[in-house]
N, C-alpha and C positions, 0 to 999 in steps of 0.2 A: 684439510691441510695437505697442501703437497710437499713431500718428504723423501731429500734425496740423502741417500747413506751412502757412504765410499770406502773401499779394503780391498786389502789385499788377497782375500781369501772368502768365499761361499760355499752356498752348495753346488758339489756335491761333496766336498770337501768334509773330514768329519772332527777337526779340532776344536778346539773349545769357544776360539775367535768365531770362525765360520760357524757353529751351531747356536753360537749368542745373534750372531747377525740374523739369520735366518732366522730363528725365532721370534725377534722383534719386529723386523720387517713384516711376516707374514702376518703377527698378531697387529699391527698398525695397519694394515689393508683390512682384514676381517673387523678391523673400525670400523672401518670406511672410509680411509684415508687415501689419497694418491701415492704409491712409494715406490721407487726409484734406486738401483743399487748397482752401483759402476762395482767394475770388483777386475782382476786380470782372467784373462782366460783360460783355464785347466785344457782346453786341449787346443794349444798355440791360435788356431785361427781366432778372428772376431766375432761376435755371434751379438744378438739382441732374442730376448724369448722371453713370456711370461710364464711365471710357476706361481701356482698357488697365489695370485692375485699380484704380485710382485713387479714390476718391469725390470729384467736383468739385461745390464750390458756387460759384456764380457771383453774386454779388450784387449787387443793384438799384444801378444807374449810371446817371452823365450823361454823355453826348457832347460829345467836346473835339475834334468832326471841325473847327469852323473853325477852329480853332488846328495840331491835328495830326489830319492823317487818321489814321481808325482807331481812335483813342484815346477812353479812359471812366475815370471815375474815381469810385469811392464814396464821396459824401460822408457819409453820417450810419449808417455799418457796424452799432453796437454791437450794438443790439437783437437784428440776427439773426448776428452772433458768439458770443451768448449762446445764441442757442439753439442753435447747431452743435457748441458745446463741452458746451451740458448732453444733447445727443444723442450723441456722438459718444466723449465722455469718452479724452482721450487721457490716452497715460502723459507723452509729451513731446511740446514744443510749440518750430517753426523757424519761424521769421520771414526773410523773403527781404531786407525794405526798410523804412523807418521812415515809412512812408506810413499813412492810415488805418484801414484793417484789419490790420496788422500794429500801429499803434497799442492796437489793442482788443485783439488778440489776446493779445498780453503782461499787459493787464490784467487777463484771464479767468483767463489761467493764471497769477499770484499769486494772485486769490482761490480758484483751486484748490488751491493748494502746490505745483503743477510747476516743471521747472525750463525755462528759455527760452533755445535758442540763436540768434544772429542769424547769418545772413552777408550783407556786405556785397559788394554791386553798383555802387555809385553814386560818382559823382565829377562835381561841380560842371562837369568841364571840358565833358561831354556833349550841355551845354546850350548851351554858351558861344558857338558860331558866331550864335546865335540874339540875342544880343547885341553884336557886335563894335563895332559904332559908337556904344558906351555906357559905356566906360572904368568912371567911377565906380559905374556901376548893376554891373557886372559885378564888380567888389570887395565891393559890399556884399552882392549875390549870393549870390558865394560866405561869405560869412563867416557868412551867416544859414543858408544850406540845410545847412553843417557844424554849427552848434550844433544845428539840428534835428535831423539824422541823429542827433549823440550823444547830445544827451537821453535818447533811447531806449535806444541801445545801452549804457551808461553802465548800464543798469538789468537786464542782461542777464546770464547766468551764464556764458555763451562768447561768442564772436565767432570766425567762422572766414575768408576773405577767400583770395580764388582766386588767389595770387601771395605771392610772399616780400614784392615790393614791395607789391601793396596792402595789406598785413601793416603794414609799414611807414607807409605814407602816415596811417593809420589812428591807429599809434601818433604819429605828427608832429602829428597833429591833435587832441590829445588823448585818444582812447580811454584809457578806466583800465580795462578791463575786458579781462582774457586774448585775445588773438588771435592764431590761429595759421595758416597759410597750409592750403589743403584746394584740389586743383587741381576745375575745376569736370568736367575727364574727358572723356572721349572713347568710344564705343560702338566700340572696335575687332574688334569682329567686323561691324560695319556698316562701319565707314570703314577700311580695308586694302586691299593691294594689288593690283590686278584681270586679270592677264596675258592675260584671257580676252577683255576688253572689245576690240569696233571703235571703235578711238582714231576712227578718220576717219569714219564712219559717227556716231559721236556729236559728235563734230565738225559734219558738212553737219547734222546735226539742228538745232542751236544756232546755224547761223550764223556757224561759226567756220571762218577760214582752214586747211585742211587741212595747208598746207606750212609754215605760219610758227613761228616759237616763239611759244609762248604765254603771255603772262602774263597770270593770273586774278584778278581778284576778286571774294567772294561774299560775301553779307549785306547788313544794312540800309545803303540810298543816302542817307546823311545826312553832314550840314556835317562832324564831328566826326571822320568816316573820312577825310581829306582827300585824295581824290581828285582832286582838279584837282591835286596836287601831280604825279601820275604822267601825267595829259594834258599837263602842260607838260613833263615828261620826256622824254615820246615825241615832240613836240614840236621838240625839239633834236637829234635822232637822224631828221632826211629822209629818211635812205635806209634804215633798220633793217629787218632783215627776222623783225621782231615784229607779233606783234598784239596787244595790250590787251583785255580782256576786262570787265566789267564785268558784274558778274549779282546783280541785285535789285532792289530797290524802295524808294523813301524820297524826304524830300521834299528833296535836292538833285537826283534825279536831272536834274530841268529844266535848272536850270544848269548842270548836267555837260554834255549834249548839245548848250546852245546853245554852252557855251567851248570842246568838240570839233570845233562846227564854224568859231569865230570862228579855234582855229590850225589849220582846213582838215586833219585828222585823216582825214577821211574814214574810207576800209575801213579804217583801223590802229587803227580804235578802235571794237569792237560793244557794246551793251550789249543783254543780251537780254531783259533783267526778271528779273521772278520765277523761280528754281528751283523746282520742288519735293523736299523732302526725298529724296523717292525717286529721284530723279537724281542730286544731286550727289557720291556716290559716281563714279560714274561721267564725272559729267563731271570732277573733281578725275583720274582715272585717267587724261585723256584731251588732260590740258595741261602744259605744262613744269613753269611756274613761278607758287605762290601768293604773290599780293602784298597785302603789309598795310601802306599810309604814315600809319593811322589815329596820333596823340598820345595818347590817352586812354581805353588798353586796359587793364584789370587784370589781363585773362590774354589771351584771344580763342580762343573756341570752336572759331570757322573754321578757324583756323590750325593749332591742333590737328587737323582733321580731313584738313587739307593734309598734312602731316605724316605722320597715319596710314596714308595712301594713297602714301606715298613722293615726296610732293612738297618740292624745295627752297624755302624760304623768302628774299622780300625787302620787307625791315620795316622802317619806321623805328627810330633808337636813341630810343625813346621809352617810358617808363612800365614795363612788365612785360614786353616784347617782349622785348629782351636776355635775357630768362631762356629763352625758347624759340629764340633762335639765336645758336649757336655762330660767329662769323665766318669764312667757308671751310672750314666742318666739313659743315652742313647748310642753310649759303644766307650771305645780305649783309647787314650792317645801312647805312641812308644816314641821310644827318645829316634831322632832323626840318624839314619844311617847306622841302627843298634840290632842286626840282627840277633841278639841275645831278647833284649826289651821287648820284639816284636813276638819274639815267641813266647816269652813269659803272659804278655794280653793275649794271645792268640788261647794259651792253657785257660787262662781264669776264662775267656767268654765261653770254652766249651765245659768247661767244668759248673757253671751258673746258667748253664741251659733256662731252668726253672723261671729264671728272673727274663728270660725273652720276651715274653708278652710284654711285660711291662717297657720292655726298653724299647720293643717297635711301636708301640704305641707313644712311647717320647719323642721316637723320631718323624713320625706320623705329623704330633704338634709342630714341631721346630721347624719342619718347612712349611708349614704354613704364610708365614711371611715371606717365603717365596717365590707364592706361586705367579706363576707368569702373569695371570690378569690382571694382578697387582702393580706389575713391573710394566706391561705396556702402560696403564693407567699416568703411574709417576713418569714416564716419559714426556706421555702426552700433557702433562703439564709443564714439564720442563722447556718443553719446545714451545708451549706460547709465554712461559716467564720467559726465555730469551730475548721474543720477540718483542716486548714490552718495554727493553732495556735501551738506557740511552746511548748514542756511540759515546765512543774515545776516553778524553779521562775519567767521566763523570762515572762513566759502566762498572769498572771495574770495583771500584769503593764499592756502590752501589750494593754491587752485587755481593758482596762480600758478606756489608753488613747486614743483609736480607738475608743471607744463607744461613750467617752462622743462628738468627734468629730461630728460621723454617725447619734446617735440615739436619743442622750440627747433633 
């Protein structure tokens, strides 16, 4: 099958949209599929390149570095949309976001007769720290970026969305268009459990307390992960014999460090920056406990990969997290934005050390049904149900009622 997929964002990018993209694309090549991923360019010029079996276009961008480092965004795609689909001719065509070239992309493939699936990534709230002291602009906000998001999708033959909840939110917000939850997966033959690894040797590597419990966190350092929530945790706990961990890069990281040191945190709080891929295997092997206080998660990749490696989870009861933690089975949930709550779970998981095995070994099961080969597999079904589907009014019923049959 040739399969072209379009967004706004890849590798080398490492948020959670780009790391679900990448993952499925490469896992649908290692099929043996033809795949194809228009995306904008991370470093403004055009570029075309194969990675890991993939064919990437990267198309002509502008830099949004003074607003957000790092970031680029294709204004005026079509043209060379057009030529990528009249070179590339897929059978089916996935749209990651309802951005620009995903714009186009849809349109290409009606005037070819394909059929277009979306999945949704995006929630208003992501942005929101970036506005807090703007009440009204932050309502109207949101109310404009959902009718945008749905425009598009509204026009779409599937919707698939990484969570029961964001399934949900989805349909709250209007979607009319089939949606069904598809988890975004986990590469567990990458991320499992390591008995081989120098827990403490990767440890002094990173700058991490050898002796102490550890709680982790990994991924983008932005407003929306709320992080200050677990500095003012640890915080309240003077004498814990924890250390906090912090690892990555984003643009609250500054704040974080200067509020680390305003409640005089000191050693009990490292951040070490950037991981790279190729480590966090091992460092996830090599600490207690992954921490997620983020609000406005759909699924969370990370978490998943905590998990795959036999880490307990402590996550706010927030969004799509309660789907991945069982309460005292395989970690805590704390009340969202409750640095008191956080640190009360933070005390019981170290004071219940005892019951660890059994709780990594829950979380061991529980993503199971995640794992990636799983997820390419359900794709790769979804994309010949599409193609199976008849146009115009008849599809939509259709499809509907075969869904709720199949998938619901």
């Amino acid at each position: 099958m040739r399969i072209l997929i379009a967004g706004a964002t890849y590798y080398p990018a490492f948020n959670g949209q780009a790391r679900f993209t990448v993952n499925l694309a490469e896992g649908l090549a290692r099929s043996g599929h033809d795949v194809a991923v228009i995306t904008q360019s991370e470093i403004v010029r055009p570029y075309q390149r194969t990675h890991n079996g993939v064919k990437v276009f990267g198309l002509q961008a502008v830099s949004l570095n003074r607003w957000y480092p790092g970031a680029t965004i294709s204004l005026f795609p079509g043209r060379a949309v057009r030529q990528i689909f009249a070179a590339f001719r897929p059978d089916v065509v996935h749209i990651q976001d309802h951005y620009p070239i995903s714009q186009h992309a849809q349109r290409c493939a009606v005037q070819y007769g394909l059929k277009v699936m979306g999945t949704n990534h995006f929630m208003p709230e992501n942005l929101a720290p970036c506005m807090q002291s703007i009440t009204w602009f932050q309502q109207g906000y949101r109310w404009a970026r959902w009718h945008w998001m749905l425009g598009l999708f509204n026009q779409l033959d599937l919707v698939t969305a990484p969570s029961r909840t964001a399934a949900e939110i989805l349909r709250r917000q209007g979607l009319i268009t089939p949606v069904i939850p598809v988890s975004c997966g986990v590469d567990t033959d990458v991320y499992r459990p390591m008995p081989e690894v120098d827990r403490e040797g990767v440890r002094r590597r990173f700058g991490i307390d050898p002796e102490k419990t550890v709680f982790l966190f990994v991924g983008r350092v932005d407003g929306e992960k709320r992080l200050e929530v677990l500095l003012r945790a640890l915080s309240l706990w003077p004498e814990a014999p924890v250390q906090l961990v912090i690892a990555g890069k984003g643009a609250a990281l500054p704040g974080l460090q200067n509020l680390a040191c305003e409640l005089n945190l000191g050693e009990r709080v490292r951040f070490t920056g950037f991981i790279p891929e190729k480590d966090k295997p091992a460092l996830l092997n090599s600490v207690d406990v992954f921490a997620m206080p983020s609000e406005a998660e759909l699924l969370s990749i990370a978490s998943l990969e905590a998990m795959a490696c036999g880490r307990p989870l402590l996550a706010a009861r927030s969004q799509a997290l309660p789907e991945l933690v069982d309460p005292g089975v395989n970690g805590l949930l704390f009340r969202p934005g409750d640095p008191q709550d956080a640190v009360r779970c933070m005390q019981r998981m170290v004071h219940e050390r005892e019951r660890w095995s059994a709780v990594q070994a829950a979380s061991l099961e529980k993503v199971q049904s995640h794992a990636l080969e799983y997820v390419i597999e359900r794709y790769e079904g979804l994309y010949e149900y599409i193609q199976s589907l008849p146009a115009a009014v008849q599809r939509r019923t259709q499809l509907r009622q075969q869904l709720s049959r199949l998938f619901e």
